[in-house]
TORMAR-597951 format. One line per field, with one value per residue (C-alpha): residue in three letters; z, y, x negated. Coordinates in steps of 0.05 Angstrom, whole numbers, plus 5000, padded with zeros to 4 digits. Layout:
BEGIN
resn	(Ala:...)
w	(Z:...)
v	(Y:...)
u	(X:...)
//
This chain:
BEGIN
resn	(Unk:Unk:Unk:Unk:Unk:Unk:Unk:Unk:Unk:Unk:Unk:Unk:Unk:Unk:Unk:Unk:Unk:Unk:Unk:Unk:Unk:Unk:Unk:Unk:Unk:Unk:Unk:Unk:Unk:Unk:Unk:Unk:Unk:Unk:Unk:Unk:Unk:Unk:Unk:Unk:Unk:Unk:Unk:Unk:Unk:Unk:Unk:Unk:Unk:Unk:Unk:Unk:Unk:Unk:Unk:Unk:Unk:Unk:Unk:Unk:Unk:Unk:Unk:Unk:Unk:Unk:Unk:Unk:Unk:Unk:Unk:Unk:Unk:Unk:Unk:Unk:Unk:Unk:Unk:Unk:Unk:Unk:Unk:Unk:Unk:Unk:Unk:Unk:Unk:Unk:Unk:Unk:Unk:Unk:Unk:Unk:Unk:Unk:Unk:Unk:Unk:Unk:Unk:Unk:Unk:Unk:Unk:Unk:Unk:Unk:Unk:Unk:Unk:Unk:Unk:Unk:Unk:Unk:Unk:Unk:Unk:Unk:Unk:Unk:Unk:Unk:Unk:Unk:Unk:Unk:Unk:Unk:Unk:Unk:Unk:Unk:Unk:Unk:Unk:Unk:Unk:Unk:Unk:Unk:Unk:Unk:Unk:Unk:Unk:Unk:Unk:Unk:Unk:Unk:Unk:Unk:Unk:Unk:Unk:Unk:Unk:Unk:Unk:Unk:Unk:Unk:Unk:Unk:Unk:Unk:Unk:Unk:Unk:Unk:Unk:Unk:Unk:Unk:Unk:Unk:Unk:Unk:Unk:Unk:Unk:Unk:Unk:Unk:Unk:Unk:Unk:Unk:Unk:Unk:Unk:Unk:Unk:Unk:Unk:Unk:Unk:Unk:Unk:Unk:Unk:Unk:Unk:Unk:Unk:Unk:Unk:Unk:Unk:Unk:Unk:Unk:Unk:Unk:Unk:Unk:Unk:Unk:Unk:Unk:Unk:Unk:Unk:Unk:Unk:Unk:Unk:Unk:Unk:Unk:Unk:Unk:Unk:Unk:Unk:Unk:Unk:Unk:Unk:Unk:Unk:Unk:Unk:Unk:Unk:Unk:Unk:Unk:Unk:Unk:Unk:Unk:Unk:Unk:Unk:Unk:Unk:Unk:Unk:Unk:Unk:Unk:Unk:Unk:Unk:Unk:Unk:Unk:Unk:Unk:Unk:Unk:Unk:Unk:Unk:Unk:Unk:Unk:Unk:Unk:Unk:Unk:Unk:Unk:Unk:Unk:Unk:Unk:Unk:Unk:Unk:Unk:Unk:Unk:Unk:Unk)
w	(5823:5773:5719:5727:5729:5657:5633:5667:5627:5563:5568:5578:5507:5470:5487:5481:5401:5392:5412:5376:5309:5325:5336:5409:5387:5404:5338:5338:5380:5347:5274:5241:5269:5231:5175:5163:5189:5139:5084:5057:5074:5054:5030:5019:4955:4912:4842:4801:4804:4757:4751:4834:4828:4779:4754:4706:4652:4622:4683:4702:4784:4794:4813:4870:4905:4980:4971:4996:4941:4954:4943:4886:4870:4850:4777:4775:4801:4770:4788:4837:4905:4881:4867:4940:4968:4928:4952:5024:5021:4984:5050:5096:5062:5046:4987:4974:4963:4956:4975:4940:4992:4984:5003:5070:5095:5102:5120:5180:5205:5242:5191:5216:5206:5129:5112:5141:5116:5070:5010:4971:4965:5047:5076:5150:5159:5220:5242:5214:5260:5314:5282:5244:5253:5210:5178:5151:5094:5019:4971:4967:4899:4893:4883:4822:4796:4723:4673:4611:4554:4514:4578:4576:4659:4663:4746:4805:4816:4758:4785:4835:4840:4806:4823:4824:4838:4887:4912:4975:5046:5006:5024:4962:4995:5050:5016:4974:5043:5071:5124:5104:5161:5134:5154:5130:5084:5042:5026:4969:4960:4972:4935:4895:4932:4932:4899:4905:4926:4880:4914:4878:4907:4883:4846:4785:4773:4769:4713:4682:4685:4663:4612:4591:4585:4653:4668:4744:4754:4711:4737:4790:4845:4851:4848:4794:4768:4763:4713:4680:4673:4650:4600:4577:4572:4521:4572:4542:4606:4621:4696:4712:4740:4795:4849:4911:4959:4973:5010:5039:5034:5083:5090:5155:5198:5238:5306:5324:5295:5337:5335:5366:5303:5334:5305:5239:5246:5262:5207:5153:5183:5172:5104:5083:5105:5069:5014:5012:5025:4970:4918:4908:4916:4882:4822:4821:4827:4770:4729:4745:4765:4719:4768:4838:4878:4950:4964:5031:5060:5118:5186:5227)
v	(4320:4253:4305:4359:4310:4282:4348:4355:4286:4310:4373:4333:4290:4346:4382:4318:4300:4380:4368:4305:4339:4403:4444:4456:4500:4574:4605:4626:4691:4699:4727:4706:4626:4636:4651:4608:4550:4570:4574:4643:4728:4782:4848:4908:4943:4984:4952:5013:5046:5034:5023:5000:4954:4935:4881:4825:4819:4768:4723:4669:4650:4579:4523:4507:4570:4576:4645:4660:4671:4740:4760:4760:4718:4738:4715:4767:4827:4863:4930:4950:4935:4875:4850:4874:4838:4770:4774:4786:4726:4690:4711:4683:4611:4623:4652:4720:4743:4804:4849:4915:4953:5032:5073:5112:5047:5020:5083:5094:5022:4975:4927:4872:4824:4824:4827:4819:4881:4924:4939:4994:5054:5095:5143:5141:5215:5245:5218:5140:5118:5126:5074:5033:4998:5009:4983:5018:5050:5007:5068:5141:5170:5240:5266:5320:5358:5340:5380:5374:5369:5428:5476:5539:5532:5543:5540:5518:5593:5595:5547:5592:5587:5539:5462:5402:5332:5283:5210:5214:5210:5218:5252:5299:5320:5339:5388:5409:5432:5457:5398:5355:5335:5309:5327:5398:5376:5334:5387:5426:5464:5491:5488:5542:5602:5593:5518:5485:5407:5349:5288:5218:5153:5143:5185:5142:5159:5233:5216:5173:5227:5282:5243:5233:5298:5322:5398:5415:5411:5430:5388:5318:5312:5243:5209:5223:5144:5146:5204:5173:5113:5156:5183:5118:5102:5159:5198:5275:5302:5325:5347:5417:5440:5399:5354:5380:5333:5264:5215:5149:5086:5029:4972:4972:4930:4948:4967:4933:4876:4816:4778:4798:4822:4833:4781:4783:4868:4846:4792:4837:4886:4845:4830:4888:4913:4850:4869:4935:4901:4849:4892:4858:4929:4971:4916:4916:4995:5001:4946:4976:5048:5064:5086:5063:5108:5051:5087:5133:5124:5075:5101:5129)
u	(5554:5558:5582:5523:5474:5505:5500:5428:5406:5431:5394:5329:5354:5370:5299:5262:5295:5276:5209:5202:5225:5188:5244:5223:5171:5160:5133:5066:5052:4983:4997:4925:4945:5013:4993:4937:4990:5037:4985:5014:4998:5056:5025:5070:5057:5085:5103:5100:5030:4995:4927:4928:4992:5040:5084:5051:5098:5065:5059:5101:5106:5076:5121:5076:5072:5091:5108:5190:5221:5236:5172:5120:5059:4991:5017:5070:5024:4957:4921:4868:4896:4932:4862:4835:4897:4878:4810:4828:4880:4828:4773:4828:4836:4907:4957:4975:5045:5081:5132:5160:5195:5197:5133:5170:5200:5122:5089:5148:5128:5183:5169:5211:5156:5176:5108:5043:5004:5003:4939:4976:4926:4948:4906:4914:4932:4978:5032:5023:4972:5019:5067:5005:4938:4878:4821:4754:4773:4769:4763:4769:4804:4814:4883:4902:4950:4986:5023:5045:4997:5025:5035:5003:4985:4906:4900:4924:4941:4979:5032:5060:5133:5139:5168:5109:5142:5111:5123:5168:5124:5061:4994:5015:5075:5046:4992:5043:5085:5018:5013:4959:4913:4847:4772:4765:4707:4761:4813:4796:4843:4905:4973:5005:5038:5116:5115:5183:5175:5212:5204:5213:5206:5144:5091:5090:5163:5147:5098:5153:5205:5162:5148:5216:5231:5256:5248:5262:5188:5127:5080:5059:5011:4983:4911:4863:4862:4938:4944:4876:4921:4980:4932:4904:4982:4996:5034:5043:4999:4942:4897:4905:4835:4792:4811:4851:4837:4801:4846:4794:4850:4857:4894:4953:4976:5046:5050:5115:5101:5130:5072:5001:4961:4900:4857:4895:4872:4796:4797:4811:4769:4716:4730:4741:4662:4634:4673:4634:4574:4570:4591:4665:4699:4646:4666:4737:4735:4690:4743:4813:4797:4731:4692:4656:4704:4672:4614:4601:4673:4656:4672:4610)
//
């Protein structure tokens, strides 16, 4: 009995020096709190897609930053949604930092709590709500389809049987494999009879390799401001024909997160509807993507 009650007072030490150094702590089951006690939010984006987000070569990461050092700091990224992330950090009272992993590891959820949420241009179309949260929706681009600027293609039709490369788990690979669930009213069109699908890990890289001279695939489906960037860029390409489809992009929040997200979800949320109403999104869309692509998108 003398000997378990030993062991019994130097459980109560142990838990009281714990407590005393904070080690005793649970972490914080309410995601918002952590963060804003940490001082720092974790986006996912996608480093390569250009004009949303992509890698500041010119910037240098501050020695100050709280950001892990796995990530990235606002320094080290520019585009569109990097700028929508900054202000929603900004909103919050806290830093911005971010992480790169690949598209279909965010869009499958099961984060791992790596990051927080992600601002990287996804529409929430069938089956990711089931694995994601949602806010109202930031902007709406239009998605198109690019060739090569010497082709000879002069439609859509004219692209049957042919091979069209898309970013891996996009919205564009699903029209391209007849899938695609949006409101009837934003589906255009519908892809070429007999199209073979080349799938890349991002939709950017398709440009890239196109450009480079690759020839398994004529052609890329991705959003209208990317291959207007890609243009811009000097890129040998060119649109073939109107848009296909418009995809209205919100920021997401993962289901399995560990922590309750809820008020972290409703925060945003928030933010992201004064952001519409104050003109902040209407701006940086006009800056980045050349056009005010905020307007009419809000859910009913």
């Amino acid at each position: 009995m003398k000997q378990l009650l030993s062991f019994v007072g130097l459980a109560i030490v142990l838990a009281l020096v714990l407590a005393a150094c904070g080690g005793g702590q649970a972490p914080a089951e309410d995601l918002l709190a952590d963060i804003e006690a940490r001082g720092y939010i974790i986006s996912a984006t996608d480093p390569n897609y250009e004009p949303q987000s992509f890698l500041n070569t010119e910037g240098e990461r501050p020695a100050d930053t709280l950001c892990p050092e796995d990530t990235l700091t606002e320094a080290e990224m520019q585009g569109f949604d990097v700028d929508v992330a900054k202000e929603i950090a900004t909103r919050l009272g806290v830093e911005i930092c971010f992480a790169t992993p690949d598209w279909d590891i965010v869009t499958a959820g099961g984060w791992a709590d790596k990051w927080d949420f992600h601002v990287g241009s996804m529409t929430a179309k069938p089956p990711r709500p089931d694995v994601l949260f949602f806010t109202n929706a930031y902007y709406a681009p239009t998605a198109v389809i690019a060739v090569g600027v010497d082709s000879t293609y002069e439609s859509i039709d004219d692209l049957a049987n042919t091979a069209l490369c898309v970013g891996t788990a996009t919205t564009y690979e699903d029209w391209l494999n007849g899938i695609l669930e949006l409101a009837a009213e934003d589906i255009y069109a519908q892809p070429p009879a007999g199209v073979t699908v080349v799938s890349l890990p991002t939709d950017q890289e398709c440009a890239q390799a196109l450009a480079a001279g690759r020839t398994d695939f004529v052609g890329y489906v991705t959003s209208k401001t990317v291959v207007d960037a890609n243009i811009a860029a000097g890129m040998p390409v060119r649109i073939l024909g109107e848009p296909v489809f418009m995809e209205k992009n919100r920021v997401a929040f993962d289901k399995a997160s560990a922590f309750d997200n809820t008020s972290l979800i409703e925060a945003i949320d928030l933010i992201v509807l004064d952001m519409h109403a104050d003109g902040t999104l209407s701006q940086l869309s006009i800056e980045w993507l050349g056009a005010d692509l905020t307007q009419g998108i809000l859910d009913e």
